[in-house]
C-alpha positions as a Markdown table, in Angstrom:
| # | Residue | x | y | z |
|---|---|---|---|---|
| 1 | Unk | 97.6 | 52.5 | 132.4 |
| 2 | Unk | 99.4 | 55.3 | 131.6 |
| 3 | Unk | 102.7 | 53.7 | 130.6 |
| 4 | Unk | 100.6 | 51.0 | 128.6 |
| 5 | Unk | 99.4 | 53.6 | 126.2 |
| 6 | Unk | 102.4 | 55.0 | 125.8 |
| 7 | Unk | 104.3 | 52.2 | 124.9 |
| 8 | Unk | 101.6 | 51.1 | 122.3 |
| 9 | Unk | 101.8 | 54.8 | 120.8 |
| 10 | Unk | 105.7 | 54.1 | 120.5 |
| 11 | Unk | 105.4 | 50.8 | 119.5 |
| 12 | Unk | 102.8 | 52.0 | 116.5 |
| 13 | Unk | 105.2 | 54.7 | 115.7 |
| 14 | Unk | 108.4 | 51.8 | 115.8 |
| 15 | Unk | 106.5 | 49.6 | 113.2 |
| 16 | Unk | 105.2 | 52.1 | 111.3 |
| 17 | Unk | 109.1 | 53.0 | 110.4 |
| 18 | Unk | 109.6 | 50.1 | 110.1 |
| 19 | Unk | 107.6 | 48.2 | 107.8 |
| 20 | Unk | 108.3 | 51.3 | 105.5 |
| 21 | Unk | 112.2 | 50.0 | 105.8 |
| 22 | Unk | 111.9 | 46.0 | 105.5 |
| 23 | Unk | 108.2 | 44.8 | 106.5 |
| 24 | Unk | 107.4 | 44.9 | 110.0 |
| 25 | Unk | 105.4 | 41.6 | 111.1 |
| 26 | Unk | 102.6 | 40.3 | 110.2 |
| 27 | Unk | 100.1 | 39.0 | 107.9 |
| 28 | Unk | 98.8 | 35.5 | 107.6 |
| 29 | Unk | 100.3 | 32.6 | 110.1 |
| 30 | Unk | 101.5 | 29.7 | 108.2 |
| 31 | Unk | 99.4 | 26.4 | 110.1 |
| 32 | Unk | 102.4 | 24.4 | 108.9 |
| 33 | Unk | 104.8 | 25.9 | 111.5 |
| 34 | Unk | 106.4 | 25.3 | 115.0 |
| 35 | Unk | 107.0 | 28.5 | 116.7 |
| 36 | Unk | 109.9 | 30.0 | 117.6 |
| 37 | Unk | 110.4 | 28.8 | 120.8 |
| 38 | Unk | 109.3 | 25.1 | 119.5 |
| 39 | Unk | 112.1 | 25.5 | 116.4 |
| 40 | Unk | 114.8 | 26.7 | 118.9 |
| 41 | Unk | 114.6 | 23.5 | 121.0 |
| 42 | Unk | 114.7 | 21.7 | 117.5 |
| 43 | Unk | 117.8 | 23.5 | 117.1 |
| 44 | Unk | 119.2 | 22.6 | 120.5 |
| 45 | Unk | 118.2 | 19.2 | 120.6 |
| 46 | Unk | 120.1 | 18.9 | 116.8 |
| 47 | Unk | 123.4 | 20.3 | 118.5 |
| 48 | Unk | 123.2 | 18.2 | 121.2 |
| 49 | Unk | 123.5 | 15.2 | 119.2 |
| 50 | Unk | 125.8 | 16.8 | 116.5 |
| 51 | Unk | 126.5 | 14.8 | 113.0 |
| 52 | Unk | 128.2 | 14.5 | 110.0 |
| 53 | Unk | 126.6 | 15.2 | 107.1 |
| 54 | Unk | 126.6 | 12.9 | 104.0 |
| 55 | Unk | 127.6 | 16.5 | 101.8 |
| 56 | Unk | 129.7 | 19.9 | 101.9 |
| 57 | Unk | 127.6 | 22.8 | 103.0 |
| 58 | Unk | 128.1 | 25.9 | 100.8 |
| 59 | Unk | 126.6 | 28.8 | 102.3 |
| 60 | Unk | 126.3 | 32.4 | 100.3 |
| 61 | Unk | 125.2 | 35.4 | 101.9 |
| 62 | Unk | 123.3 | 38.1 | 100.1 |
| 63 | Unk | 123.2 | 41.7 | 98.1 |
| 64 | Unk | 125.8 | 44.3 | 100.0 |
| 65 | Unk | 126.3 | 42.1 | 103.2 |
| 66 | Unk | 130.1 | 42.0 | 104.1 |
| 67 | Unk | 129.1 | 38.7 | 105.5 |
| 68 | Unk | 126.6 | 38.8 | 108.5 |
| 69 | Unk | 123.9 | 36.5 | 107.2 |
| 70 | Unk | 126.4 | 34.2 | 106.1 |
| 71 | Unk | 128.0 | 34.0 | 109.6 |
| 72 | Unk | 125.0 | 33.8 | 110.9 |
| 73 | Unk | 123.7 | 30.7 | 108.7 |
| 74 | Unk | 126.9 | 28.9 | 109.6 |
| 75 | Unk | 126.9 | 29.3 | 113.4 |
| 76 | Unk | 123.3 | 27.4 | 113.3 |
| 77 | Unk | 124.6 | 24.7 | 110.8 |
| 78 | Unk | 127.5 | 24.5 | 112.8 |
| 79 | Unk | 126.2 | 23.9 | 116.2 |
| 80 | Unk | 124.0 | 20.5 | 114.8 |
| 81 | Unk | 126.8 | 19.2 | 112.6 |
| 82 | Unk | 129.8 | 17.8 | 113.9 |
| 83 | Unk | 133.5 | 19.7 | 113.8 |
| 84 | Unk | 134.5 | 17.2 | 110.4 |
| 85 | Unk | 131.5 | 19.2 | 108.9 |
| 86 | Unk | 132.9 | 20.8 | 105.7 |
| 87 | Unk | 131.7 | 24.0 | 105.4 |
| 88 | Unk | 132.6 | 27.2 | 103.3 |
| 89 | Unk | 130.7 | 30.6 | 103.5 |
| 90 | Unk | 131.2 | 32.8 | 101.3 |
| 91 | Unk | 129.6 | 36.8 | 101.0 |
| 92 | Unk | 129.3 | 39.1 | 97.9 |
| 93 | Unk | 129.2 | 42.6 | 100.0 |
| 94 | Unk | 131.7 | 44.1 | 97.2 |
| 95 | Unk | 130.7 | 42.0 | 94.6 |
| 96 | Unk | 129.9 | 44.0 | 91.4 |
| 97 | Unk | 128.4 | 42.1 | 88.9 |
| 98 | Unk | 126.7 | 38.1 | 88.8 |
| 99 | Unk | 129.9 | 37.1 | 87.3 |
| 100 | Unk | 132.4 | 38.0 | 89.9 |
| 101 | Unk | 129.9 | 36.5 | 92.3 |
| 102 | Unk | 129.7 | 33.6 | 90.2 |
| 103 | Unk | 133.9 | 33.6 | 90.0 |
| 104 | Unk | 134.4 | 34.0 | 93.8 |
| 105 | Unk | 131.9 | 31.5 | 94.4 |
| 106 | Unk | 133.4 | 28.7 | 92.0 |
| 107 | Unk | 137.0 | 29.4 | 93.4 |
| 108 | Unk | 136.0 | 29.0 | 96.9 |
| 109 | Unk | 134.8 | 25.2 | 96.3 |
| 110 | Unk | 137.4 | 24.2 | 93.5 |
| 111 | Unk | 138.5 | 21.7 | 96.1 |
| 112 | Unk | 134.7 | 20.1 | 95.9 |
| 113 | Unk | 134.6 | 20.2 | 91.9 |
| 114 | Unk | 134.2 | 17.1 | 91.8 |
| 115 | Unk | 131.6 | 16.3 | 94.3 |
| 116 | Unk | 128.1 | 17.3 | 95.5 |
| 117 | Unk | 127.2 | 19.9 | 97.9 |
| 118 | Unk | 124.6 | 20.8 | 99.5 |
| 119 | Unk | 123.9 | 25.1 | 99.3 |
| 120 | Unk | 122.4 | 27.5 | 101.7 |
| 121 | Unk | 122.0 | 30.7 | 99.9 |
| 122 | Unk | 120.8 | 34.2 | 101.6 |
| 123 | Unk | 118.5 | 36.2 | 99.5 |
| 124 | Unk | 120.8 | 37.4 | 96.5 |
| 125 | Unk | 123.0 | 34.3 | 97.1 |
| 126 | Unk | 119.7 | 32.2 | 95.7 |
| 127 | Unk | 120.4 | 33.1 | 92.3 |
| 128 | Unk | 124.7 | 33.6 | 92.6 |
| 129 | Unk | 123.8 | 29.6 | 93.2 |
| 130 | Unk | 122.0 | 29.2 | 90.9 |
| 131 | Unk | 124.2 | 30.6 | 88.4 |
| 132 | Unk | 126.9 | 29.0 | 89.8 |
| 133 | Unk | 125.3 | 25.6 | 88.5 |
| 134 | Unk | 124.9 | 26.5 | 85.1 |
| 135 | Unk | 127.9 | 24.7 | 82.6 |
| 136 | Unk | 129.6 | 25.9 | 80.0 |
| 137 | Unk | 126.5 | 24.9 | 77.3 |
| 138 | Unk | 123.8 | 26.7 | 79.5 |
| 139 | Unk | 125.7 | 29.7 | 79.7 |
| 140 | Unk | 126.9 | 29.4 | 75.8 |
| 141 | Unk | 122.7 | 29.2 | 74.9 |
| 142 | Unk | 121.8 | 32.3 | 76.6 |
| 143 | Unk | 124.9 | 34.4 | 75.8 |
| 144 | Unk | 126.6 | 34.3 | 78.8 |
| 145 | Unk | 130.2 | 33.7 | 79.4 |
| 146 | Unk | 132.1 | 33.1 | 82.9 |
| 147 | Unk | 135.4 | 34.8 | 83.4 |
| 148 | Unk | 136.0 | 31.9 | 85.1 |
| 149 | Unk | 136.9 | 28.4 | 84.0 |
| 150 | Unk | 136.1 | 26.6 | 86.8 |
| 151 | Unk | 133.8 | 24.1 | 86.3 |
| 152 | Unk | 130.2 | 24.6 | 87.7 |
| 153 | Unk | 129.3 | 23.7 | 91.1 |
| 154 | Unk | 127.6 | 20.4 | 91.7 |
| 155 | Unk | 124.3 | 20.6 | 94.0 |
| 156 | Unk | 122.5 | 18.5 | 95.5 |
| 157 | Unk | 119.8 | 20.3 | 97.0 |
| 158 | Unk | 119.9 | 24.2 | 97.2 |
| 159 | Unk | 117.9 | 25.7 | 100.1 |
| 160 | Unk | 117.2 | 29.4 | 99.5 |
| 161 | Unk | 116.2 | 32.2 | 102.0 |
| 162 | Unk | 114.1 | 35.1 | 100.8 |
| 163 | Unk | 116.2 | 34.7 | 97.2 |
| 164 | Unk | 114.9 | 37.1 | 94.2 |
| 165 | Unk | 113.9 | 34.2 | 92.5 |
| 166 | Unk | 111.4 | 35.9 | 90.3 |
| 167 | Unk | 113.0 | 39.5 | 90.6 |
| 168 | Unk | 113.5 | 41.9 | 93.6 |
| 169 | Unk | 111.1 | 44.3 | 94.4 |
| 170 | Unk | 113.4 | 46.9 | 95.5 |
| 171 | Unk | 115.5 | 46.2 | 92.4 |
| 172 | Unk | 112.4 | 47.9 | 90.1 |
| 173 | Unk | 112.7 | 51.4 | 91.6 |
| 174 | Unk | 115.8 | 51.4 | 93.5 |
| 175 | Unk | 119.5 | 52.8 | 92.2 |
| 176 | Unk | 120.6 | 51.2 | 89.3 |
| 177 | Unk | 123.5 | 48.6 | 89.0 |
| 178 | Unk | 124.4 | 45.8 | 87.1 |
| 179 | Unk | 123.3 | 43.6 | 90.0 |
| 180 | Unk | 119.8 | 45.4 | 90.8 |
| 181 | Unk | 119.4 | 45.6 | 87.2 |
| 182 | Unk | 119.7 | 41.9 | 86.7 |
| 183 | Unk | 117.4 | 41.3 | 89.8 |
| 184 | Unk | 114.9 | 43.2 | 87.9 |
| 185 | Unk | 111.5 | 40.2 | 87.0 |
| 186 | Unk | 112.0 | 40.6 | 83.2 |
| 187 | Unk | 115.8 | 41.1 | 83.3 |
| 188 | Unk | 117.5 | 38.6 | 80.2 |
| 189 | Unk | 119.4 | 37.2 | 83.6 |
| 190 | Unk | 116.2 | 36.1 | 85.7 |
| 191 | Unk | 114.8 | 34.3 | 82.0 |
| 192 | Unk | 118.5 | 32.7 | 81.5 |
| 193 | Unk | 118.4 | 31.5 | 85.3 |
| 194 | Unk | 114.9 | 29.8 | 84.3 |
| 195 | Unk | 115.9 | 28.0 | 81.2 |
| 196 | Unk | 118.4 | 27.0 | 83.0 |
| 197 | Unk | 116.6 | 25.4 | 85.6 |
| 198 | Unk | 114.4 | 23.4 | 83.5 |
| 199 | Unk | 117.1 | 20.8 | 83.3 |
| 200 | Unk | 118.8 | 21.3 | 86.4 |
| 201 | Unk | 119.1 | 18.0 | 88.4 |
| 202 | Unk | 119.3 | 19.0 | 92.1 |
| 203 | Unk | 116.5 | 19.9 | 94.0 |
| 204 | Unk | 115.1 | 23.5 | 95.1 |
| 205 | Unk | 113.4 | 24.1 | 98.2 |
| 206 | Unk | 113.1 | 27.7 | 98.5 |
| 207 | Unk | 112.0 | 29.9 | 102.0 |
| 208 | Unk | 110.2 | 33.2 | 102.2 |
| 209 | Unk | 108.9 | 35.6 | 105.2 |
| 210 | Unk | 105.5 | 37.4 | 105.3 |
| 211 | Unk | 106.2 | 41.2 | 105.0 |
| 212 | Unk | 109.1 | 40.7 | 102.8 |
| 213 | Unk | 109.3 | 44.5 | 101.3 |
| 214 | Unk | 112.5 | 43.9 | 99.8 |
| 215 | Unk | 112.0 | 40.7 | 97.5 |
| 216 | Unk | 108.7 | 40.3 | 98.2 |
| 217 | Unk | 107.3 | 37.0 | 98.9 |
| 218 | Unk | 105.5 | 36.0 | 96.4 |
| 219 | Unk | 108.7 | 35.7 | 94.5 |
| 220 | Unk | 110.7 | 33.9 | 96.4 |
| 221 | Unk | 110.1 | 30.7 | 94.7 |
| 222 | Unk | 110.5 | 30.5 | 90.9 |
| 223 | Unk | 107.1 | 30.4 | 88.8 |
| 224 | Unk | 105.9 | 26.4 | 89.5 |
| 225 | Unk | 108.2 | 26.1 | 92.7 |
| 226 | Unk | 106.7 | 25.5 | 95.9 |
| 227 | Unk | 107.2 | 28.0 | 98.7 |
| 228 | Unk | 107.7 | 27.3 | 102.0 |
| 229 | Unk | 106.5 | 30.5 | 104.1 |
| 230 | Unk | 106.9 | 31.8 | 107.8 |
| 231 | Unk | 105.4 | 34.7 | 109.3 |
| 232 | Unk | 107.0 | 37.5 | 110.4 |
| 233 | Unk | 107.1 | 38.6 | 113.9 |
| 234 | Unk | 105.9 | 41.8 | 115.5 |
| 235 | Unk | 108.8 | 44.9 | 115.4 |
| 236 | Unk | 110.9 | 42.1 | 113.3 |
| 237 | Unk | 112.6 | 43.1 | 109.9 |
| 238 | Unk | 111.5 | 40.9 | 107.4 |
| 239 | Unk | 113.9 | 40.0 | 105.1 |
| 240 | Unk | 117.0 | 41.2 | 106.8 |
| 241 | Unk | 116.1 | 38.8 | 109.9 |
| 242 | Unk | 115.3 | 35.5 | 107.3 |
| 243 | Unk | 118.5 | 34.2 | 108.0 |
| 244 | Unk | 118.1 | 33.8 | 111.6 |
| 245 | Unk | 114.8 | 32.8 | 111.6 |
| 246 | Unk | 114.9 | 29.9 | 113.7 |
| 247 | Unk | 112.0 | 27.6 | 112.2 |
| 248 | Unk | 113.9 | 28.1 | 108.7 |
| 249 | Unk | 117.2 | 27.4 | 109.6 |
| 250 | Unk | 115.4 | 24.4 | 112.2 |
| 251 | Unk | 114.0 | 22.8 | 109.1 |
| 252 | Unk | 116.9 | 23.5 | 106.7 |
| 253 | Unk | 119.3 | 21.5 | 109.4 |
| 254 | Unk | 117.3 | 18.8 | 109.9 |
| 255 | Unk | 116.6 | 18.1 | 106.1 |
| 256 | Unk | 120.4 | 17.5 | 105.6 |
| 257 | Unk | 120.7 | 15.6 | 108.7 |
| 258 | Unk | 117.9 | 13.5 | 107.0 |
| 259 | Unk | 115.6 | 13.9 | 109.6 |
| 260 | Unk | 112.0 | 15.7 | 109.7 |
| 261 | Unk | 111.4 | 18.1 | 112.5 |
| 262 | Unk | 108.1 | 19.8 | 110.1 |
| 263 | Unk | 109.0 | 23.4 | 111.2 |
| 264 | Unk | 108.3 | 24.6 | 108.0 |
| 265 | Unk | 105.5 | 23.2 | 105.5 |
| 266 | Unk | 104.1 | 24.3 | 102.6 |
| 267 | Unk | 100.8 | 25.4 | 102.7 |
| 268 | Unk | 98.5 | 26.8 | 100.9 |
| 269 | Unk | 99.0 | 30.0 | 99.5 |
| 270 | Unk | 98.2 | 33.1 | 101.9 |
């Protein structure tokens, strides 16, 4: 009895750090979900039958990660998609500004200029995509310019993970920089991003975590978009785990192998 209080007094003290840090678990439980253990056997029983997509998979990783979450992202898409599976990651941990992003980004894929893709895009790498989509008119009409002249990336359907899509919570009051500045909700780069995607033609289908201190849930979806929301587990950081989340990544996979494994639906709000 004993060591059970003592482990619930260190456990308290764990989350309580925690949450302060990234969101510790919970909230609300979406009743749309599988749970973990019922999304990771829809993640083994993809890579046991492996396919080939119809699409290249871009994946982009997020603010000041050298490249974990992308990794990450690809070893799941990897393991249900056979070894022909084009796929490129690519991370923005130096990255200094949306317009190197957007540069790296276009010059990774100038081999699929020409074709569709399909984008996976970790928190930050949500709007780098975004970005990345917008031509030489869209840019022109809200007074941006690209240093590069590669032309934009064609998507097909972008899935987002905890992406700033209305602004980053942590980029109001934390250190200033040109990227946490235009992650700010009424930066002139979130508004562009929005006109923008008023005419964009691929689809959106954006995921967010309960407890997400970082972005913040509520705006990980653009204004009108609908969200499709997990809970966090206990003693689990919020945002920085999205990316392995395995009811996300279950439901992103089997979306582009065209099949429906309903580990994620949207409900209603919590």
């Amino acid at each position: 009895m004993r060591w059970r209080a003592e482990t619930a007094v260190v456990r308290s003290i764990v989350c309580s750090v925690i949450i302060l840090a990234a969101g510790c678990a919970s909230g609300p439980t979406n009743p749309k979900q599988l749970t973990h253990d019922q999304a990771a056997m829809a993640l083994k029983s993809m890579s046991d039958v492996p396919i080939t997509p119809t699409r290249p998979i871009l994946i982009l990783g997020g603010y000041m990660d050298p490249g974990f979450a992308a990794t990450a992202i690809e070893k799941a898409i990897r393991a249900g998609t056979s070894p022909e599976t084009e796929i490129i990651a690519v991370s923005f941990g130096d990255c200094i500004s949306f317009a190197q992003c957007r540069q790296r980004t276009l010059h990774a894929v100038a081999q699929w200029k020409d074709r569709e893709i399909d984008v996976i895009a970790n928190s930050m790498g949500g709007l780098v995509a975004r970005f990345s989509a917008m031509d030489a008119a869209q840019l022109e009409s809200c007074g941006m310019h690209s240093n590069s002249s590669d032309p934009a990336i064609r998507i097909h359907t972008l899935f987002t993970i905890c992406s700033p899509h209305q602004g980053a919570l942590m980029a109001e009051s934390g250190p200033s920089s040109e990227l946490t500045m235009d992650m700010r909700q009424k930066s002139k780069f979130i508004a562009c991003l929005d006109h923008a995607l008023e005419g964009a033609k691929y689809e959106l289908i954006c995921y967010g975590r309960t407890g997400d201190s970082i972005v913040g849930m509520d705006r990980s979806a653009p204004v009108g978009f609908e969200l499709r929301w997990v809970d966090t587990p206990a003693l689990e950081f919020a945002h920085i785990g999205a990316n392995k989340d395995p009811r996300i990544l279950a439901d992103i996979l089997a979306t582009i192998r065209l099949e429906q494994h309903g580990s994620v639906a949207p409900p209603p709000s919590p």
